[in-house]
C-alpha positions in Angstrom: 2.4 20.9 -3.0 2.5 20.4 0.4 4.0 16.6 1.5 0.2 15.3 2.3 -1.2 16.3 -1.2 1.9 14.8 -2.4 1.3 11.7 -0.7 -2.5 11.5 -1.7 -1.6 12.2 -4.9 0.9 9.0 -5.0 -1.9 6.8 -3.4 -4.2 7.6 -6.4 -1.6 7.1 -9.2 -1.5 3.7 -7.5 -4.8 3.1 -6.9 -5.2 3.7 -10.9 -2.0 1.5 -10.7 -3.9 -1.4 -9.4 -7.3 -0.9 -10.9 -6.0 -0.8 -14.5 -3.6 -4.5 -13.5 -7.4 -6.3 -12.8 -7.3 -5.7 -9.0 -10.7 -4.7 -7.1 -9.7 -1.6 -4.9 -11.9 -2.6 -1.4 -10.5 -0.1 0.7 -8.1 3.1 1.1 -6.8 4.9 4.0 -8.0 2.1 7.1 -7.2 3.4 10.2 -7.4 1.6 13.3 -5.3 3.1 16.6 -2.9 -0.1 15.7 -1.8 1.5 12.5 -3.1 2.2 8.9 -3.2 0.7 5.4 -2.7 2.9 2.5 -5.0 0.5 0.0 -6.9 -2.8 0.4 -7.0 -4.5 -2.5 -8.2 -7.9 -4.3 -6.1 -10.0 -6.9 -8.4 -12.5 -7.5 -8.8 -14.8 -4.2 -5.5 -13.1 -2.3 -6.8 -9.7 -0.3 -3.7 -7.4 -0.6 -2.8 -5.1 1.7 -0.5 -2.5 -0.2 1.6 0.3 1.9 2.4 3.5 -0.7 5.5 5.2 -0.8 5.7 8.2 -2.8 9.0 10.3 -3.2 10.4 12.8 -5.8 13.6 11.1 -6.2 15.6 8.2 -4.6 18.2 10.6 -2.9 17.4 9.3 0.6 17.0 5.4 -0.6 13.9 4.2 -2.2 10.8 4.4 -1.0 10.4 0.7 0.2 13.4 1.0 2.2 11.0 3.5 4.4 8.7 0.0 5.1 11.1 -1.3 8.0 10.1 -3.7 10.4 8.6 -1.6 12.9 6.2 -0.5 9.8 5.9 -4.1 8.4 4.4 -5.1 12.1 1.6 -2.4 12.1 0.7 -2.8 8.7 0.9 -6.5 10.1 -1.5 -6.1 12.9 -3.9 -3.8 11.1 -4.3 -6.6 8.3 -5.5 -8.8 11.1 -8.0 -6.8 12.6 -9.3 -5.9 9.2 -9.8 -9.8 8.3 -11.1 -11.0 11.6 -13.8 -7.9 11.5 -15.3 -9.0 8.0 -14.2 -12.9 8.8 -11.8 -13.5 6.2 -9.0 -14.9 8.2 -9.0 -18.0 5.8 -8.3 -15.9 3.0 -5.0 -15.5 1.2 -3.1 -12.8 2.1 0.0 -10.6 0.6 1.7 -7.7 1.3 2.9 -5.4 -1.1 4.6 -1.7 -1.7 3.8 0.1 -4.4 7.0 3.2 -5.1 5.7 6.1 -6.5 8.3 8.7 -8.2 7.0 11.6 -9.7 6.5 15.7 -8.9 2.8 15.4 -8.2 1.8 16.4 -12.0 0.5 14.0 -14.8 3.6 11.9 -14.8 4.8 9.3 -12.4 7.1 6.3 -12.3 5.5 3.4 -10.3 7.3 0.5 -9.0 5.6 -2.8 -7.8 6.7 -4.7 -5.0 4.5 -7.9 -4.9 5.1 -9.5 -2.0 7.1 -7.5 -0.3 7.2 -8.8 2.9 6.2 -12.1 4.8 2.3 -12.3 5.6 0.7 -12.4 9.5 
């Protein structure tokens, strides 16, 4: 498996991560030239804004460690375009990274970051 199957494979396990906890899934892959989201979710009244990591194994560091600052600001800006073009800038925001370990098979490990960095 090739490392973009592998990573679209991750984004669904947590997409079926986040759909089984409650959350409404709005969104996946949103793309602007700014940057991208991975998946745009709902948890009740807070819109989400979730960046996926997915790795085999931790040998590197973890997955969220990949979300530095420079990735934190895009993921940043892209959230703000995204609320101002369907006017929910007075909506509660989060940001959160969801770690996904696994081979790309039936089993994975998923790890949820709520919160995982300071909004807009």
């Amino acid at each position: 498996m090739n490392h973009i199957t592998f990573g679209m494979w991750g984004e669904a396990r947590a997409r079926s991560f986040l759909f089984q906890k409650g959350y409404k899934i709005l969104t996946s892959h949103y793309r602007l030239k700014i940057g991208e989201i991975d998946i745009i979710a709902q948890d009740g009244d807070i819109i989400v804004f979730v960046e996926v990591k997915t790795r085999r194994n931790d040998d590197y560091g973890t997955p969220a460690e990949a979300v530095n600052f420079r990735k934190q600001r895009k993921i940043k800006m892209t959230a703000l375009s995204y609320l101002q073009r369907f006017s929910l800038q007075e909506q509660p925001v989060r940001f959160d990274v969801i770690e996904v370990y696994g081979t790309g098979g039936k089993q994975s490990n998923i790890h949820h970051i709520i919160n995982a960095f300071g909004g807009t």
